[in-house]
KOLMAR-271792 format. One record per residue: residue in three letters; x, y, z of N, C-alpha, C in turn. Coordinates in steps of 0.05 Angstrom, whole numbers, plus 5000, padded with zeros to 4 digits. Layout:
! KOLMAR-271792
ALAXYZXYZXYZ;...
//
This chain:
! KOLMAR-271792
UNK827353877609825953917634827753827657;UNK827653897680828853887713827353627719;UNK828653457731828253177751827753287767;UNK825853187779824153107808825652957830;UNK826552927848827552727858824452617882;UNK824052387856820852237862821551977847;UNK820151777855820751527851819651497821;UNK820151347804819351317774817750997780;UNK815750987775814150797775813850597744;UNK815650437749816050207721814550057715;UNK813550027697812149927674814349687662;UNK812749447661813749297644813649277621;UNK814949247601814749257571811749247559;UNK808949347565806749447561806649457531;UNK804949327525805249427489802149677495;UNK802149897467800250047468800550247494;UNK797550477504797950567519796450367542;UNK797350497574796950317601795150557614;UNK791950487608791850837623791750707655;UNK793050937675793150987700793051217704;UNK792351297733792051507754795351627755;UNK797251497738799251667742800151737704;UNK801651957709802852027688806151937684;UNK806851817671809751677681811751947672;UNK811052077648813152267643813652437665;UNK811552557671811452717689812252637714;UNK812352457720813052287745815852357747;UNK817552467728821052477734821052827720;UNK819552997713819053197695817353267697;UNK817753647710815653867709814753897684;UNK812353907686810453957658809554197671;UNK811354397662810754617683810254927657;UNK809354917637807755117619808555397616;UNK807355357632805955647637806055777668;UNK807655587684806755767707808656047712;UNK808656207720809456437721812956577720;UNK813256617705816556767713816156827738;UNK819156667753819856887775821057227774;UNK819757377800821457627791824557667799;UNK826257557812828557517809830257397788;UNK833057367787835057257766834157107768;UNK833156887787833756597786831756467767;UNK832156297752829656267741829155927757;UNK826255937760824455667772825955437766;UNK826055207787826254927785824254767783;UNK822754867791819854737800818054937796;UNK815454847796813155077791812155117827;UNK813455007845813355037876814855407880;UNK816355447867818455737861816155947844;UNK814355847837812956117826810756277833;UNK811356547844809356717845806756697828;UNK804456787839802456907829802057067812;UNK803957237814803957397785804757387762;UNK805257637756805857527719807457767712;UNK809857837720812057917712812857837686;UNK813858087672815458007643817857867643;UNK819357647642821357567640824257747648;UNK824757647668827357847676830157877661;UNK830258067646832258117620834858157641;UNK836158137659838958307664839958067645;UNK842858197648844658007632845157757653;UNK846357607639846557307654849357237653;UNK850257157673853557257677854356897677;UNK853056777672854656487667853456507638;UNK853956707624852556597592855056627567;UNK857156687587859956737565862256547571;UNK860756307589863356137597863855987585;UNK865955917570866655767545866655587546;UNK864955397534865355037529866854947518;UNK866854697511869254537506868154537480;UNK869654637457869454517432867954297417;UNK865454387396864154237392866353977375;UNK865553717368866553607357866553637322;UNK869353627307868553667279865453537252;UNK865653607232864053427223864653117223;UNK867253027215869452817204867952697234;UNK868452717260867252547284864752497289;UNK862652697278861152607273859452417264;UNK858452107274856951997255854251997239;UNK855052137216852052077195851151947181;UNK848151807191846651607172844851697153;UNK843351497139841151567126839151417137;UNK836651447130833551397138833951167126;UNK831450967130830250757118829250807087;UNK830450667067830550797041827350757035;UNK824950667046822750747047820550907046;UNK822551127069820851327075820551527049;UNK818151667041818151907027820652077027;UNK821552217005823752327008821852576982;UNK823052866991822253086970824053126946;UNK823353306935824253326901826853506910;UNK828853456910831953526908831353826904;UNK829953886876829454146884827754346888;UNK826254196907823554406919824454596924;UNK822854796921822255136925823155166965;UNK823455376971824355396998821555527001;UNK821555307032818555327048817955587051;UNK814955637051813755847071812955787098;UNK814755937115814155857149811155897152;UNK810056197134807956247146805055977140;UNK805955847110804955617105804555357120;UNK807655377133808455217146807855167178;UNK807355397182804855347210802755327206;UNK800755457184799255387184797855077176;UNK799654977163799654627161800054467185;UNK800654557208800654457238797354317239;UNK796154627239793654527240792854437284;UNK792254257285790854147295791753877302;UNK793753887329795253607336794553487359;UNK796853437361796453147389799753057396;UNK800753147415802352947428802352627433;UNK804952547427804752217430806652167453;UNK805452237481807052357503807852067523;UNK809052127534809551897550811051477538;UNK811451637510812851377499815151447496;UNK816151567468818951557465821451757481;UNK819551887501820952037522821751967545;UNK820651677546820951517565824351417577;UNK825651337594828651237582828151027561;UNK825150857565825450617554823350557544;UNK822250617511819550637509818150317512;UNK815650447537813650247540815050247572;UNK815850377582817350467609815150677632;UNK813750777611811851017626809250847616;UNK808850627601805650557593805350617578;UNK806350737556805250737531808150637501;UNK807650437488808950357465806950547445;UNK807950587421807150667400806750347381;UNK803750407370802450167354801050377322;UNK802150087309801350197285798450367274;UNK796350247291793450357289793050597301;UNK795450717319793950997322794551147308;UNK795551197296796251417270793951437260;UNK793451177254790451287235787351247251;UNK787951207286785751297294786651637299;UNK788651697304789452007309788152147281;UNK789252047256787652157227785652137235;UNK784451927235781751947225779852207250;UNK780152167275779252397293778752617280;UNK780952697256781252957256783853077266;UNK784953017263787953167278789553137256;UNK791253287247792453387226796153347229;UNK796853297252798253357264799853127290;UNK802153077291803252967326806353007320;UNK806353067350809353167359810252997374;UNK812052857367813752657376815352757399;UNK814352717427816852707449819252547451;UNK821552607441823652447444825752407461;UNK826852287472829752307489831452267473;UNK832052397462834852217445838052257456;UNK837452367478840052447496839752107514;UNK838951897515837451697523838651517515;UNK838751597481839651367467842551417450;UNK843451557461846551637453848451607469;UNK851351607460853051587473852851797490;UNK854851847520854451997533857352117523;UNK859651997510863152137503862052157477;UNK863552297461864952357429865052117415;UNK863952127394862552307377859252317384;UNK858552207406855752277423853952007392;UNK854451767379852751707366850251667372;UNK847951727365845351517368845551297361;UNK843651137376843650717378842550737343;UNK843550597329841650527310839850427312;UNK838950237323836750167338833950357334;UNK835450547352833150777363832450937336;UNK833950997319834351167291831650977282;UNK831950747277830050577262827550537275;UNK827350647299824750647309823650837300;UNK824551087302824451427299823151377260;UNK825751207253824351177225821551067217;UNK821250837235818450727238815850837236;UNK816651037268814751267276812751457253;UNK815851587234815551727209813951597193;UNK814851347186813651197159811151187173;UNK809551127188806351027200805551327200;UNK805851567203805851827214804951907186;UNK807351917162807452027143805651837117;UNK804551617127803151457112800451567119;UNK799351677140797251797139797452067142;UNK798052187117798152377116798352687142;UNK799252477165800452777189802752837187;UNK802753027187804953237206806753107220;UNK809353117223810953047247812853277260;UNK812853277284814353517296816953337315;UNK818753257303821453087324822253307343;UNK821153237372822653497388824553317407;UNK825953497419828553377420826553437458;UNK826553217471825653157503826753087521;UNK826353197543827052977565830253027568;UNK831953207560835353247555835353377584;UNK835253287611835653427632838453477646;UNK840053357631842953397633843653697622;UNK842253707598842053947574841954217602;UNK838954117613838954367628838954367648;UNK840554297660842654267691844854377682;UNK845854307668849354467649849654457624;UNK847754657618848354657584850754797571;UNK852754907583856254897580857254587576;UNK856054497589858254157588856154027566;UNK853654007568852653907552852954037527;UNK853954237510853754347491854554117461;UNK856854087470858153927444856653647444;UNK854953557460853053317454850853397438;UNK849253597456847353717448847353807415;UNK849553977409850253987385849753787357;UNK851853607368852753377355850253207351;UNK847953107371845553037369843753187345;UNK843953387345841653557311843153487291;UNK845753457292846753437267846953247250;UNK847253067272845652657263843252777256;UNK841052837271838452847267837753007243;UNK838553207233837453447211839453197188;UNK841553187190843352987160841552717163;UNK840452607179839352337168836652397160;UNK834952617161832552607152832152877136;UNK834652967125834153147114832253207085;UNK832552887075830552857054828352857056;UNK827252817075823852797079822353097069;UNK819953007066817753207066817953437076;UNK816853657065817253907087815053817107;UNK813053697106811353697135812953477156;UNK815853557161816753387179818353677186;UNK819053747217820053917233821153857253;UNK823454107258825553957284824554067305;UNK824654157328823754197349826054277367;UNK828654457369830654417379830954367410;UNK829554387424829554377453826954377465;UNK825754177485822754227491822954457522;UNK821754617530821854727553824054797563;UNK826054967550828255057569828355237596;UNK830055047610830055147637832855157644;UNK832855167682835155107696836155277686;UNK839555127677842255317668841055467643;UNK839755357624837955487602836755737612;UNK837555937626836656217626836956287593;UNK834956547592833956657560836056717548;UNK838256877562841456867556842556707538;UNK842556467560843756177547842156097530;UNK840156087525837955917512838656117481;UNK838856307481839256517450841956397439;UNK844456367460846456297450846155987439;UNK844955857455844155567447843655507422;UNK840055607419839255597391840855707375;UNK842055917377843256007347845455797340;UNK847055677359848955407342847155167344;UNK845155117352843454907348842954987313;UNK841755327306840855307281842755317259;UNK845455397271847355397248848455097251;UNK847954867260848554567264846854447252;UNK844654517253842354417226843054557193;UNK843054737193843254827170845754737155;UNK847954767167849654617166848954377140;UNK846654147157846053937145843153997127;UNK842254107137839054077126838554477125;UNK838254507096837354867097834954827085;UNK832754717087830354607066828454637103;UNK828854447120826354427142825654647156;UNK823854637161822854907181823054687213;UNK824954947231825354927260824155007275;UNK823754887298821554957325822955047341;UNK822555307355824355417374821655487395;UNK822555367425820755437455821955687458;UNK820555797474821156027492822555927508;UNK823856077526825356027548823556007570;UNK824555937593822055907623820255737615;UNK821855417607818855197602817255357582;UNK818055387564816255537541814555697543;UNK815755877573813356097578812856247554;UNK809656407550808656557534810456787541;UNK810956857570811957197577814857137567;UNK815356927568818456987554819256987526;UNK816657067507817657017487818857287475;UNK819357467493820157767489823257747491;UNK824157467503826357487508827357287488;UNK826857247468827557017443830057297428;UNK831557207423833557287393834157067374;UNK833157137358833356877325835257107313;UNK836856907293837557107275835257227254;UNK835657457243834957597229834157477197;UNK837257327188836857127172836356927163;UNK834656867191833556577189830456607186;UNK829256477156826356547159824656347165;UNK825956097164824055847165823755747195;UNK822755887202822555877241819855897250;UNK819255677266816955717286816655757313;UNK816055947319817855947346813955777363;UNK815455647390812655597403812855647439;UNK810555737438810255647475808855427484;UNK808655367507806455227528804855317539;UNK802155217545800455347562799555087585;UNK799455227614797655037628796555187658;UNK795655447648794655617666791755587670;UNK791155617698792155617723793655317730;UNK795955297733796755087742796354937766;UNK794755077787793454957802791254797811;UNK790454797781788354677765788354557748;UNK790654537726791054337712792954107719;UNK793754237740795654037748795353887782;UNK792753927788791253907814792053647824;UNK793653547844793553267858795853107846;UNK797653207821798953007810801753077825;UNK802852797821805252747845807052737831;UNK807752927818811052937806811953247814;UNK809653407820809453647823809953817849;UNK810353987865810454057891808054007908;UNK809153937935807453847940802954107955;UNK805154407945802954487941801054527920;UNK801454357899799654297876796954097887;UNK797153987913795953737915792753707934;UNK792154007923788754057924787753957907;UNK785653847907784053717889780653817890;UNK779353827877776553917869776254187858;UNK778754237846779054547840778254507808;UNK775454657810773754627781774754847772;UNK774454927738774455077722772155167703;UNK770455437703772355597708771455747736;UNK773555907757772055907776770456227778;UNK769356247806769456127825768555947836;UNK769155697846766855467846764655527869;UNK762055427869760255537885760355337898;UNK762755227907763555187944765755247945;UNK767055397970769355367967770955187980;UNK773155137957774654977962776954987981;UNK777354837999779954828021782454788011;UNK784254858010788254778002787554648022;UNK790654448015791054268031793154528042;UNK794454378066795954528082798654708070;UNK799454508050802454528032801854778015;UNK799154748007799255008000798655348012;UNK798255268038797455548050800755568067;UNK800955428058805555518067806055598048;UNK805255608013806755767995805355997984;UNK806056157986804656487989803256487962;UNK804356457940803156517913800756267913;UNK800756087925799055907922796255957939;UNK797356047958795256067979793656337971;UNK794856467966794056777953791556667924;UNK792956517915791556427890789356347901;UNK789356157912786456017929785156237936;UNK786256437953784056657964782856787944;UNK784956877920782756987899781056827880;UNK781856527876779956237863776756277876;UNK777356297906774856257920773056497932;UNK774756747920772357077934772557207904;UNK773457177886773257367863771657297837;UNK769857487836767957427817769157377784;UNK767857187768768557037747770157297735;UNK769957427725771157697711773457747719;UNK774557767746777057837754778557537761;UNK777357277767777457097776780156907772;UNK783356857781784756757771784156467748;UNK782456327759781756147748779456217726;UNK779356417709777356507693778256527668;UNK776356537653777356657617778956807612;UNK778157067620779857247615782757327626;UNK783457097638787357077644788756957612;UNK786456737604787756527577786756787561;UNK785556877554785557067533788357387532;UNK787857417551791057607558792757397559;UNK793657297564796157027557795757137521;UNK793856947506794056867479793857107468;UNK793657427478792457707467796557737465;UNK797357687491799557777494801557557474;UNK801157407469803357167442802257287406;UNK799957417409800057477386801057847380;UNK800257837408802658197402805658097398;UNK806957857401809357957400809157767374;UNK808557597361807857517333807457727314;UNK805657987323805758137297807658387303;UNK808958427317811758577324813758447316;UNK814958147309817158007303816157847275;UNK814357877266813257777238813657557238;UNK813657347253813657077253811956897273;UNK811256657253808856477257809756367292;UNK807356317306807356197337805855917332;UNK806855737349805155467349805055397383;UNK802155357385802155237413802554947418;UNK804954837422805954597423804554457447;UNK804054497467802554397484800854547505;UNK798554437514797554487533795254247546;UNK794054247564793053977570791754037608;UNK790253777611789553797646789553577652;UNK790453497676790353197679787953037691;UNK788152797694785252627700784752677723;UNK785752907744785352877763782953097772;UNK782153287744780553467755778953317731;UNK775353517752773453267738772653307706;UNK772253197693771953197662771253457650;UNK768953597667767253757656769053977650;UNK770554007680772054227682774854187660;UNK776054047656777153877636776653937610;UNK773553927600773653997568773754267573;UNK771454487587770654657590773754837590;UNK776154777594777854897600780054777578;UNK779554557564780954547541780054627516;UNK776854667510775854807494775655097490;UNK776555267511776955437519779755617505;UNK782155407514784155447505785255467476;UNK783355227472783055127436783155357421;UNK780655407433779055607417780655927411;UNK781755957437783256217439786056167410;UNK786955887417789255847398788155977365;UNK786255857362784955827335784156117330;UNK782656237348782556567347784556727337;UNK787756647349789556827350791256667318;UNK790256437312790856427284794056217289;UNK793756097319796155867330794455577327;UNK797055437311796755177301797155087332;UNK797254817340796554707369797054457368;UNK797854317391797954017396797753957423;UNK794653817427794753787454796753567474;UNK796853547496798553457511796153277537;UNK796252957517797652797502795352667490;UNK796152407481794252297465793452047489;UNK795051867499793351567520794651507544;UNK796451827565795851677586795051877601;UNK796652037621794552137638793352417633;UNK793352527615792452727603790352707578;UNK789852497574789552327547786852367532;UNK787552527510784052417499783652167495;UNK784652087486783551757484784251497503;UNK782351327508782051237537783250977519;UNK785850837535787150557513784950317529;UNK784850417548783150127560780350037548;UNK778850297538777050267523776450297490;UNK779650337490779150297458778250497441;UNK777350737453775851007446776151167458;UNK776551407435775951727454774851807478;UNK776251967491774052067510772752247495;UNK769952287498768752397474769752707488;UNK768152747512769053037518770553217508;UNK772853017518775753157506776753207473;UNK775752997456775353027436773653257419;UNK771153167433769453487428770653717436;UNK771153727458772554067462774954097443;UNK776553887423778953957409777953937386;UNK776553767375775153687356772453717346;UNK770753977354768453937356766753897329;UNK764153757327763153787307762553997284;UNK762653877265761654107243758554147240;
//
C-alpha cells in the first residue's frame, strides 16, 4: 500500500488489542478495496483520484514495465532458516494439493489487522495474545490472515535477511493458529517501498519469499503465502504479472507443495482481475480481491483517507430518508459529489449505495473465475466504527452473503481495532458484527 503523508499516532507497547476511534494501520495506508479504476494510464494513489465509475481496468501496455533491475541475489546469499522444530510439519510425501480444495478450506476468516503490519507490533494497539486464536475458533471462523511487514524487519542491503527475532514470532503466531485448528494465510503487508519502485525493490522483494516459502516449507497445507497485499503505485497490472511470476518461480524454487495467494492489481480491485496473467502451469493458485464499496461509506470520516471521505451519517443501504450533506471537500471532487447526488435522489434499485452494485461486483469475480478455471478468495472487506452499527452489519452481512453465494471463501477486515468484530475493551464480540459474519444456525 501508498503512505499517506499523515501523522502515525503511537501506541506504547499495549499488550492485546487498544480499541480507539482510530485505525492505526490505516493511519499511514489506503485501505482502499475496491474503489474504482481510474480511466486513464495512471493508476490511483489515493482513493481521492477515483471516479464514480466503473471502468474495466486500463490494459495499454505500460512502458516502465521492461526496465531492467538489478539482479536478484543468488541462492548461496541468500539466508535460509528453519521453523521452530515444534511446529506441525506434513508427510514428506503428501499428494499435491487441490487448489479447488484448498479454497474451499478458507472457509470463513478474520484478519489479525493492525498488529504485525505495524513497524512495531503493539505500535497501532494491537499485540497478538495467546487466547484469541481460540476465541477466533471458537466464534466460528475457520480461518486468519496474518498482515505482515516483513519488509520492516529485514535488512534494507543484500542478502535482505529477516531479524530472527521476528521469524520466531511469525513462528509463534503459527504454532497458536495451527493448534486450533485455523487456517493461516502469511501475506506479505505494508512493503510501500515495493510499490513506490518495484524495479529497485525487486531483488529484496524477491529474496524476502524465498526465506519465507524455505523456512516453512514443511508445514501443513492449510498454511498459504500471500505474495503481495494490494498492489499499487509503480505496481501497474504490467508490472504486477511480471512481479508475481518471479515471486512464483522464487517460491517454488523452495516450496512446490503450498498453495499461493495472488491480489489483483488496483489494491485488489475486483475489475482488475481481467488483467491477472499466471502461468498456465501453475495450478496451486488462489488468486483474491478486496471489497469496500461504496467507499464513501465504509470508509466515512476516517482520517488516513482524503479528505473528501470525511462525511459522516452516510447509512447503508441507501437512500437514507434524510438527506445527507458532504462536507465541502467533497463537493470539490466530482466523482464524490456526483456520488452524493445519486446516494441522496436515486431510488434503492438504481441507488449507488444499494445491493445491487455488491452483487454485479461479486456476479462480475465469478464470471472471470469460471472463464480462467480457478478458485477466488475474498481476502478482505470491512466498515469502520465510524458509520453506525446497523448500517455496519446490514452491509457486512450483505457482502458475506454474496461471497458465500458466489462460492468465495472470505476474511473479514479485522478482528480488534477499528473495524473490529470484537470489542478488546469489553472482552466480547460485537454481537452485530458477529451475527452478520457468523450468523446462527
Amino acid at each position: 500500500m501508498v503512505s499517506l503523508s499523515v501523522l502515525l499516532l503511537v501506541f506504547g507497547g499495549a499488550a492485546g488489542c487498544t480499541d480507539s476511534t482510530h485505525n492505526q494501520e490505516k493511519a499511514v495506508t489506503v485501505k482502499a478495496g475496491n474503489v474504482t479504476p481510474p480511466a486513464s494510464k495512471e493508476e490511483k494513489t489515493t482513493p481521492s483520484q477515483v471516479p464514480a465509475a466503473d471502468p474495466a481496468p486500463d490494459l495499454a501496455p505500460d512502458s516502465t514495465a521492461d526496465s531492467a533491475p538489478d539482479p536478484a541475489p543468488s541462492t548461496a546469499e541468500v539466508p535460509l532458516t528453519t521453523p521452530d522444530p515444534k511446529l506441525p510439519k506434513r508427510d514428506p510425501q503428501s499428494a499435491p494439493l487441490d487448489v479447488f480444495q484448498q479454497s474451499k478450506q478458507l472457509g470463513r476468516g478474520v484478519n489479525l489487522g493492525n498488529a504485525l503490519e505495524a513497524p512495531v507490533e503493539g505500535q497501532w494497539g494491537v499485540t497478538l495474545e495467546e487466547s484469541y486464536f481460540k476465541t477466533i475458533k471458537d466464534a466460528g471462523f475457520e480461518t486468519v490472515r496474518v498482515p505482515i511487514k516483513w519488509s520492516g524487519h529485514a535488512d534494507a542491503n543484500a542478502p535482505y535477511a529477516i531479524e530472527a527475532a521476528f521469524f520466531d514470532r511469525i513462528d509463534w503466531v503459527l504454532g497458536q493458529a495451527l493448534k486450533q485448528g485455523l487456517n493461516v494465510v502469511l501475506d506479505m503487508h505494508g512493503y510501500d517501498e515495493f510499490n513506490a519502485n518495484a524495479d529497485e525493490q525487486e531483488p529484496r522483494f524477491l529474496a524476502l519469499w524465498k526465506q519465507i516459502s524455505a523456512r516453512y516449507k514443511e508445514l501443513p497445507g492449510n498454511v498459504y503465502y500471500e505474495l503481495a497485499n494490494e498492489p499499487n503505485g509503480s505496481l501497474t497490472w504490467s508490472k504486477w504479472n511480471k512481479m508475481l511470476n518471479k515471486a512464483l518461480d522464487t517460491v517454488r524454487s523452495e516450496d512446490q507443495w503450498h498453495t499461493v495467494i495472488i491480489d489483483s492489481a488496483n489494491w485488489s480491485n475486483y475489475a482488475a482481475l481481467v488483467s491477472l496473467d499466471i502461468p498456465d502451469n501453475e495450478h496451486n493458485v488462489i488468486v483474491s480481491f478486496h471489497y469496500y464499496d461504496p467507499f464513501l461509506f465504509t470508509h466515512q470520516g476516517a482520517n488516513w483517507v482524503g479528505p473528501e471521505n470525511g462525511t459522516t451519517g452516510v447509512v447503508w443501504p441507501g437512500p437514507p430518508a434524510q438527506k445527507v450533506e458532504p462536507v465541502d471537500a467533497a463537493k470539490q471532487v466530482q466523482w464524490a459529489n456526483d456520488w452524493f447526488d445519486a446516494y441522496n435522489t436515486q431510488p434503492a434499485e438504481s441507488n449507488p449505495a444499494g445491493p445491487h452494485a455488491i452483487a454485479e461486483a461479486f456476479d462480475k469475480a465469478e464470471s472471470w473465475v469460471k472463464e480462467n478455471k480457478r478458485p477466488i478468495w475474498l481476502g478482505e472487506f470491512g466498515a469502520y466504527s465510524n458509520a453506525d452499527m446497523a448500517s455496519r452489519a446490514r452491509w457486512t452481512s450483505f457482502v458475506r452473503e454474496q461471497a458465500e453465494k458466489h462460492g468465495f471463501g472470505w476474511s473479514y477486515w479485522e478482528f480488534c481495532a477499528g473495524f473490529g468484530v470484537y470489542d478488546p475493551s469489553a472482552n466480547a464480540y460485537r454481537k452485530e458484527l458477529l451475527d452478520a459474519l457468523i450468523p446462527a444456525k
